[in-house]
Residue, then its C-alpha position, 0 to 999 in steps of 0.5 A: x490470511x496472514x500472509x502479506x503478499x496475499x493481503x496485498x494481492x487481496x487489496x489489489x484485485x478486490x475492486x477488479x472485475x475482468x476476465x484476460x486471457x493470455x495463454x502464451x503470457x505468464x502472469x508475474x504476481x511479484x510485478x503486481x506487488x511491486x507495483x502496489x507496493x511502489x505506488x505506496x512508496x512514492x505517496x509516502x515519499x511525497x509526504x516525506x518530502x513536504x518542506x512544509x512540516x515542522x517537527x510538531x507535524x511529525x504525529x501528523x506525517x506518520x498518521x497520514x503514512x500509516x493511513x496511505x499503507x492502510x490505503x494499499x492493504x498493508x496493516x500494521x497489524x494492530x499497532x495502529x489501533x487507537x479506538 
């Protein structure tokens, strides 16, 4: 499974368990990638926008976006592999 869109929706749905059924209703995957992928966004604004970090806090900032795109099932693909 390399594809991303389908790691993501793998992340998505993996605590999910629910059965909806709306059959004049069509179900628009790209809203649920957005919306995942835009949830990330705002983390890592948030991070971003922290007036408490000084220049030596970069290492930390970029670990914890890394971390909060980790948390959102999008890897980064072996170049976060430190251990």
């Amino acid at each position: 499974m390399n594809d991303p869109t389908q790691k993501i929706l793998t992340y998505a749905f993996r605590n999910s368990y629910a059965e909806l059924r709306f059959p004049e209703m069509q179900f628009n995957l790209n809203q649920v990638i957005e919306g995942t992928c835009y949830q990330a966004i705002l983390e890592i604004k948030k991070v971003l926008a922290d007036p408490s970090l000084q220049d030596n806090d970069c290492f930390c900032a970029i670990e914890q976006i890394v971390r909060i795109l980790e948390s959102h099932g999008i890897s980064g693909e072996g170049r976060h592999d430190f251990g």
